[in-house]
N, CA and C of each residue as an Amber inpcrd file, in Angstrom:
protein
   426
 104.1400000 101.3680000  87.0460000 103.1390000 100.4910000  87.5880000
 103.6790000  99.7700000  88.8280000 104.9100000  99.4470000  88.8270000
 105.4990000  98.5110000  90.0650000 105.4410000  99.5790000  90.9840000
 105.6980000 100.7380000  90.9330000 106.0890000 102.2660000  92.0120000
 104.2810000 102.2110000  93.1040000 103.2740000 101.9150000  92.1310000
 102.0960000 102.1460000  92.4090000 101.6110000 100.8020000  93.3100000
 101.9180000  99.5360000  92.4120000 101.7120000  98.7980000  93.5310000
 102.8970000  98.1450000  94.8820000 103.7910000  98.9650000  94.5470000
 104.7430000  99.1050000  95.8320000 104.3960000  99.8140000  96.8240000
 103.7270000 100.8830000  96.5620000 102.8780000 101.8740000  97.3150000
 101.7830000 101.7320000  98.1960000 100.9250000 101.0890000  97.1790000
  99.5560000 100.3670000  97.8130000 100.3130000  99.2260000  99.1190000
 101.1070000  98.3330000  98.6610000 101.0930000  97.2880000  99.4160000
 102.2920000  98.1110000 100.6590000 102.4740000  98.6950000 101.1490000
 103.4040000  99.1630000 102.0500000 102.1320000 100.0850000 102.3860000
 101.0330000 100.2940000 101.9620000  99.7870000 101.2700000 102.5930000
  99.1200000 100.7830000 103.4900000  99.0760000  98.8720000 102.7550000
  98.1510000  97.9240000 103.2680000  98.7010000  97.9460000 104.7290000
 100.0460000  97.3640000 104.4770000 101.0790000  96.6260000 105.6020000
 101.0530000  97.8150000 106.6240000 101.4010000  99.1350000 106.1900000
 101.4180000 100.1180000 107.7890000  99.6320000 100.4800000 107.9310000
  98.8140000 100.4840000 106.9970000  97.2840000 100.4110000 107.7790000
  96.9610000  99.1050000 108.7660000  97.4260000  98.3140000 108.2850000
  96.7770000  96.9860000 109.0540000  97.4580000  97.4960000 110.7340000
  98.8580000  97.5470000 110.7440000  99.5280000  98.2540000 112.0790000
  99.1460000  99.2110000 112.9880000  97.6570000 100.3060000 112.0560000
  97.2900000 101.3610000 113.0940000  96.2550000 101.2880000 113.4520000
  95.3410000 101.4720000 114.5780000  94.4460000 101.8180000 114.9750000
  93.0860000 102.0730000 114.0420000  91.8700000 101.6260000 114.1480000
  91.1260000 101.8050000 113.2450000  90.7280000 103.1630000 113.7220000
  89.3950000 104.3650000 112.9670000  89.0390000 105.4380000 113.5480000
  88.1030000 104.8850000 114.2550000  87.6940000 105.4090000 115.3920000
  86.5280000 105.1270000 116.1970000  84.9590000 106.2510000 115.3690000
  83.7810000 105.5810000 115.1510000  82.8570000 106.8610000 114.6060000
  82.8090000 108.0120000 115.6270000  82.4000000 109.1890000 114.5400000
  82.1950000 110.3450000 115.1880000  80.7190000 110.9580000 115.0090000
  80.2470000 111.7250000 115.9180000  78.9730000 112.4070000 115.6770000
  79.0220000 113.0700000 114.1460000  78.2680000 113.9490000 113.9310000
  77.9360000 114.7640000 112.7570000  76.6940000 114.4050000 111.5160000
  76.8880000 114.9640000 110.7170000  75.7360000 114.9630000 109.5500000
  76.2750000 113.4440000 108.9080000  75.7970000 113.4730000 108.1170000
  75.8090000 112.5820000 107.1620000  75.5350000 111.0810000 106.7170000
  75.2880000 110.5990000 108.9840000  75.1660000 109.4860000 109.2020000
  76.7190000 108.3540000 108.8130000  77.1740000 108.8220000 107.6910000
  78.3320000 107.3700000 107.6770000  79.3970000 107.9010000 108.0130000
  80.2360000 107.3940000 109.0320000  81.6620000 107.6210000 109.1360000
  82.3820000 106.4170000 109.4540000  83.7020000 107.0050000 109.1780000
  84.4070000 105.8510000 108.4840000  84.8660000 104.8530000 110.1820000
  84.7190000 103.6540000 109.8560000  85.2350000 103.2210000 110.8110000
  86.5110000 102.2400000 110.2500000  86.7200000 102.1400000 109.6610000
  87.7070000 101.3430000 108.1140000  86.9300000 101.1420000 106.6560000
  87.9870000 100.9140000 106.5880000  87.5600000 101.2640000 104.4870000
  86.0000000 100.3920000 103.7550000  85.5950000  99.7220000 105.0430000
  84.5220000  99.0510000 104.4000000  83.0130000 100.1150000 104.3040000
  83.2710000 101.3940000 105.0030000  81.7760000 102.6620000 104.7870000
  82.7890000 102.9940000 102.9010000  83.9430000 103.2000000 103.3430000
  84.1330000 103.6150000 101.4950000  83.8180000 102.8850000 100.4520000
  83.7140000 101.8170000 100.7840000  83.6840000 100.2660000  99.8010000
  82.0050000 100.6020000  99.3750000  80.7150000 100.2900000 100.4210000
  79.6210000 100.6830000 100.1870000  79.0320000 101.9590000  99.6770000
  80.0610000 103.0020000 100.0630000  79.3860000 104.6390000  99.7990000
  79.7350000 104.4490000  98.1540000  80.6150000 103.7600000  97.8960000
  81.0740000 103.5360000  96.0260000  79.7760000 102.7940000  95.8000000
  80.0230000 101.3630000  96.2520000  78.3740000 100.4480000  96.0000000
  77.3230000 101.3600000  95.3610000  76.9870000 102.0650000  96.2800000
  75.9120000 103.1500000  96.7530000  75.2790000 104.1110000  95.9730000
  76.9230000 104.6220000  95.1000000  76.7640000 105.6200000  94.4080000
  76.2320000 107.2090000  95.6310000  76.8460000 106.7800000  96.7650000
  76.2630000 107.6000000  97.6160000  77.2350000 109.2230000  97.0880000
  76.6110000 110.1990000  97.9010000  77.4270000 110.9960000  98.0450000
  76.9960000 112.0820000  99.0670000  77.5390000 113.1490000  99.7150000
  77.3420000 114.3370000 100.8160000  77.5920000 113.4050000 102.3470000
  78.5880000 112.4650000 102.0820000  78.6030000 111.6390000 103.3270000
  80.1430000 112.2650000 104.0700000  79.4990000 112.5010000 105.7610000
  81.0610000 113.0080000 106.2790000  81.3900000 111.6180000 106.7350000
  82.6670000 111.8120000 106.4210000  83.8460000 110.7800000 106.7820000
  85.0210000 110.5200000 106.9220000  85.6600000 109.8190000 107.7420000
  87.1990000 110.0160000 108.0410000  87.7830000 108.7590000 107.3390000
  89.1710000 109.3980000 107.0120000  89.7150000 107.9820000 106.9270000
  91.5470000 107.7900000 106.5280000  92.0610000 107.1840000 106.1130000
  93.2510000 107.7770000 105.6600000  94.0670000 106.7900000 104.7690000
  95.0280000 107.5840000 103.7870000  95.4980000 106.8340000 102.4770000
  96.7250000 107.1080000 102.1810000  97.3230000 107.0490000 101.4910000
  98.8090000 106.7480000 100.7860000  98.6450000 108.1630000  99.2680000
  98.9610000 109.0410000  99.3530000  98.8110000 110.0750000  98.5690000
  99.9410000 109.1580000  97.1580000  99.0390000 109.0550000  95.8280000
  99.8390000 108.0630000  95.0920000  99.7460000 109.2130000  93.7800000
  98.8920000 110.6260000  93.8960000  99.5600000 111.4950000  92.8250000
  99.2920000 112.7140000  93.2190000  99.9810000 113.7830000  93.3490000
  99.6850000 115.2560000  93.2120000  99.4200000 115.5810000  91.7890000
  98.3850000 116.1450000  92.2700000  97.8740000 117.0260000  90.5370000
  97.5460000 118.5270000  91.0860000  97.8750000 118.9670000  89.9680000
  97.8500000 120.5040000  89.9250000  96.5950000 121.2090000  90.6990000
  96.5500000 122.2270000  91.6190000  95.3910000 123.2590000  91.6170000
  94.8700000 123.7710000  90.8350000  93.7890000 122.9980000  91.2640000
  92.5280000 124.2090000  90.3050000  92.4200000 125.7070000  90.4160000
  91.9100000 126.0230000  89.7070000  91.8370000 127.3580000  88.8040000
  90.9510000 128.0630000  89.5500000  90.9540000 129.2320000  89.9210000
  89.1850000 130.0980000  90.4540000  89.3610000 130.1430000  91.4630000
  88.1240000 129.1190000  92.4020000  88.3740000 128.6010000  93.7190000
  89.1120000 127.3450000  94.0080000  90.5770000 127.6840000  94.5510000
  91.4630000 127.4140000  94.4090000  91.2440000 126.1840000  95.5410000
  92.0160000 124.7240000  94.8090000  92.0770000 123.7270000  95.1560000
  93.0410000 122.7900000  95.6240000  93.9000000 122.8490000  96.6030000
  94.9140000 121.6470000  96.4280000  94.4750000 120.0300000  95.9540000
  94.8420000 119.2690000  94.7490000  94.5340000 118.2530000  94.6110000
  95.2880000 117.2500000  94.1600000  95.0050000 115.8610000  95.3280000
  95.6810000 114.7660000  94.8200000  94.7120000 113.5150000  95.1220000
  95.6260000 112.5610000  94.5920000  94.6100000 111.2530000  94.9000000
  95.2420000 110.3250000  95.8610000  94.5240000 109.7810000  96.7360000
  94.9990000 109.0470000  97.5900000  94.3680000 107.7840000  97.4230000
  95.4720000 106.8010000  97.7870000  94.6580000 105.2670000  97.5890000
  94.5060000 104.9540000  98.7820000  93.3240000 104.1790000  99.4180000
  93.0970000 103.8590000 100.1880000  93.6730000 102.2050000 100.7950000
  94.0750000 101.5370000 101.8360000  94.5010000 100.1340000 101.8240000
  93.8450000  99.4050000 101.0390000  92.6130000  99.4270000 100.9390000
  91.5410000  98.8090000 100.3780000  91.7300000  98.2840000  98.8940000
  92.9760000  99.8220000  98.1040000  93.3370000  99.9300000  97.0180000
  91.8960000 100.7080000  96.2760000  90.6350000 101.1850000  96.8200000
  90.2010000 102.6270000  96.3160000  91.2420000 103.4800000  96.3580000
  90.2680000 104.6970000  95.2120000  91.3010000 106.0650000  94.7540000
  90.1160000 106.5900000  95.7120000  90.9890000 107.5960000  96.2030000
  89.9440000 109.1410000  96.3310000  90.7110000 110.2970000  95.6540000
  89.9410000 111.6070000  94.7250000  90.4600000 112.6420000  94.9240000
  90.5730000 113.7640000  96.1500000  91.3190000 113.6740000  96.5120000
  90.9130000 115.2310000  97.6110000  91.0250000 116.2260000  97.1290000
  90.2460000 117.3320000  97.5930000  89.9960000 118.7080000  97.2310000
  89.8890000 119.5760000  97.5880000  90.7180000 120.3650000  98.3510000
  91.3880000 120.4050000  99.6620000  91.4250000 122.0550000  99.6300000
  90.4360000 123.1440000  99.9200000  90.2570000 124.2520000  99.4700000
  91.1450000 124.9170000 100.1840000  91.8290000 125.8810000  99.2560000
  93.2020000 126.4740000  99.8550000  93.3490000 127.7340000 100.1750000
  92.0600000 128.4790000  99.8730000  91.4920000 129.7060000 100.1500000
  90.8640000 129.6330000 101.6320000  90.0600000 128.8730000 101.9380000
  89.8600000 128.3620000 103.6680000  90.9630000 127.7720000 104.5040000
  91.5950000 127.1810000 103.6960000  92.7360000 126.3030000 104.3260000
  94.2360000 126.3320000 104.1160000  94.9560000 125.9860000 105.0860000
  96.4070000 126.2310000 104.4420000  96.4420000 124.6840000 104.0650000
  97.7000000 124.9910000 102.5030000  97.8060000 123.6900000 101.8410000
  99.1510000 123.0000000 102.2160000  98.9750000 121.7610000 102.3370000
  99.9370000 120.8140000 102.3270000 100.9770000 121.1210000 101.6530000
 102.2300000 122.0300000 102.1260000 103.1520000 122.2500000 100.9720000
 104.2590000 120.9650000 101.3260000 104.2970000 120.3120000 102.0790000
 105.2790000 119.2730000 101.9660000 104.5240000 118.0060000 101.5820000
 103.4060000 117.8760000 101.3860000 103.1790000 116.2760000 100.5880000
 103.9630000 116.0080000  99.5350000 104.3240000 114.6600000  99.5380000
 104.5650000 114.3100000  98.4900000 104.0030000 112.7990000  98.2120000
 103.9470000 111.8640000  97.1070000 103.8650000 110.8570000  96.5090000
 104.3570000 110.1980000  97.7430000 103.6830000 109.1760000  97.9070000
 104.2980000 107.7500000  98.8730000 103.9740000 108.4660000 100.1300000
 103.0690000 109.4270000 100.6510000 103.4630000 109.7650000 102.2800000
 101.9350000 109.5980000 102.2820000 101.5200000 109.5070000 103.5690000
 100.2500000 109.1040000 104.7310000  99.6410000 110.2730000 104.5940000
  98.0050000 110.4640000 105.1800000  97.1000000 112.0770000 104.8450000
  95.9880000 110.8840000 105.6190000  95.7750000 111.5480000 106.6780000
  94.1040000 110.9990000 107.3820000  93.8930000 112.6390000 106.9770000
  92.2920000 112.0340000 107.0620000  91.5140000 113.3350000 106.2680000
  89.7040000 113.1220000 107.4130000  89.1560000 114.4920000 107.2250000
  87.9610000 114.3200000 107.5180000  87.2580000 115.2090000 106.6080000
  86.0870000 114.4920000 106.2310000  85.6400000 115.3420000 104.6850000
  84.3990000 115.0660000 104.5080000  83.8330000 115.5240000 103.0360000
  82.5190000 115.0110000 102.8840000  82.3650000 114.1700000 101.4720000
  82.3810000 112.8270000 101.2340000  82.7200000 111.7640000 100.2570000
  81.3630000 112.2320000  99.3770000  82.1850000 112.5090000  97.9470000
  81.3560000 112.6840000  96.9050000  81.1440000 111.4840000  95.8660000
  80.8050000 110.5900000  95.2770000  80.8350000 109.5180000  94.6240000
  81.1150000 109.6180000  93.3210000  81.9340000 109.2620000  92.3280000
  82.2800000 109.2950000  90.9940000  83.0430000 107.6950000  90.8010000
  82.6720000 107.6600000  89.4060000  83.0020000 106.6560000  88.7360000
  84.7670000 106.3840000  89.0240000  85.5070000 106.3660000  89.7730000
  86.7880000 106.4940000  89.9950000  87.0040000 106.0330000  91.0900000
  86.2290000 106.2230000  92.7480000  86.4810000 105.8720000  93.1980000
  85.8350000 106.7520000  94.4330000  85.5400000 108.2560000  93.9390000
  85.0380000 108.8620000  94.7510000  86.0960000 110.3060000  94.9210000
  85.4210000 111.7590000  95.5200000  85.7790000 112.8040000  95.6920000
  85.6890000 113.3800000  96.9540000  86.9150000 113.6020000  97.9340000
  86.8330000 114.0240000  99.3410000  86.7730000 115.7450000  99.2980000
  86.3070000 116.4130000  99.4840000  86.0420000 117.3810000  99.8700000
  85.3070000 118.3070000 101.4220000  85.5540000 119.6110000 101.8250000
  84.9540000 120.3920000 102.8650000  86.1330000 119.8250000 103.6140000
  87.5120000 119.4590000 103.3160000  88.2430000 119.2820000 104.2960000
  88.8070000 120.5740000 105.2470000  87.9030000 121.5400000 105.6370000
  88.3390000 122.7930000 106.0820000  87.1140000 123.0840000 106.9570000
  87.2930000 124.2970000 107.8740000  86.3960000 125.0620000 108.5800000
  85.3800000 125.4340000 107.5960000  83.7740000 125.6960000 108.0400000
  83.0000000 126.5380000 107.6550000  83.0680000 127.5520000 108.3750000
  83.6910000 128.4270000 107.5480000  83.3810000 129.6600000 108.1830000
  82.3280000 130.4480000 108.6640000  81.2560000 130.1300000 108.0600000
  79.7210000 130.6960000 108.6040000  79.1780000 129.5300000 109.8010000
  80.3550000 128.5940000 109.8610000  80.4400000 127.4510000 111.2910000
  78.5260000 126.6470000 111.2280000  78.1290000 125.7030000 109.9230000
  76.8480000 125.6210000 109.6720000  77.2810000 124.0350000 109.3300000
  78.3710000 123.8400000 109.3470000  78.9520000 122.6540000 108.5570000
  80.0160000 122.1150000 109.5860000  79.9230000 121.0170000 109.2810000
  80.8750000 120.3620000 110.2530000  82.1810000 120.7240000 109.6040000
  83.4240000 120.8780000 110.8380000  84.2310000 121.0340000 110.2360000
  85.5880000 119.8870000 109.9020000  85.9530000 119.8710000 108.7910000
  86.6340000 118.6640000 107.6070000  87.9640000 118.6990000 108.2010000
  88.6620000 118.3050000 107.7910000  90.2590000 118.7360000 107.9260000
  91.3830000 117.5320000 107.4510000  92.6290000 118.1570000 107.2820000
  93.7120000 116.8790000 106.5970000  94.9240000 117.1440000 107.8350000
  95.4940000 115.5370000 107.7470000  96.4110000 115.5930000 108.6100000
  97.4070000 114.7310000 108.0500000  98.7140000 115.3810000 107.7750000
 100.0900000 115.3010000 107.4090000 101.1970000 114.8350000 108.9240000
 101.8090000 114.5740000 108.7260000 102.8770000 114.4150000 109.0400000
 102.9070000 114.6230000 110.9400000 101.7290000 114.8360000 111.0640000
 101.5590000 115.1210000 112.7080000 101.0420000 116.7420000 112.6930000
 100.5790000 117.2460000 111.7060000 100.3780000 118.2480000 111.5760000
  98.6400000 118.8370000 110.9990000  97.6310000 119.2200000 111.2570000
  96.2760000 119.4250000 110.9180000  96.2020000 120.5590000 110.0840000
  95.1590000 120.5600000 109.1800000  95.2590000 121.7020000 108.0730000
  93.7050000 121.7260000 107.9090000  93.0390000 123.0080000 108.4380000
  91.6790000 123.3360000 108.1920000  91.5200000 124.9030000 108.1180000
């Protein structure tokens, strides 16, 4: 529990230090301009909303099964969870994340009792969909 909120609060302290996102065109109408569109899209119970934003990856969990998933949860400064869901069949996966490191993401926010589900972080390939994407370490993955 101390690891987690050591985490969060060193998320807070280097978010407050960067740049907020500026909005972007696309579907969905909400994008993130800081954690307060995530705060309401929870309110909201919204969901199919594109949005950017970025968090403190605080667990890797296993890929899913089938259509194959990279997934972890990221906390947001705010101290929201998101899952990401990070399709690895469209996309190449994050093989160096780990616990405690940074992930801006652009996605489409699904709403669940938790905190919420980031997904479409990748190209549409039939190019009909805006395209999502995750960014590591100085590095983009779509």
């Amino acid at each position: 529990m101390r690891k987690l909120i050591l985490l969060i609060l060193v998320a807070t302290v280097t978010y407050a230090a960067w740049d907020r996102f500026v909005p972007v065109d696309g579907i969905g109408g909400l994008h993130s301009a800081g954690n307060d569109v995530f705060a309401k899209a929870f309110q909201d119970r919204a969901s199919g909303v594109q949005v950017q934003g970025k968090g403190v990856a605080t667990k890797i969990l296993p890929d899913d099964e089938g259509s194959r998933h990279q997934r972890f949860i990221l906390t947001l400064p705010s101290g929201q969870t998101l899952l990401v869901a990070h399709n690895i069949d469209l996309a190449p996966r994050i093989a160096s994340l780990r616990e405690g490191e940074f992930v801006e993401f652009n996605g489409v926010y699904e709403w669940n009792s938790k905190g919420g589900i980031i997904h479409w972080t990748h190209h549409d390939p039939n190019g009909r969909h805006e395209a999502g994407w995750l960014r590591h370490n100085g590095k983009t993955y779509q």
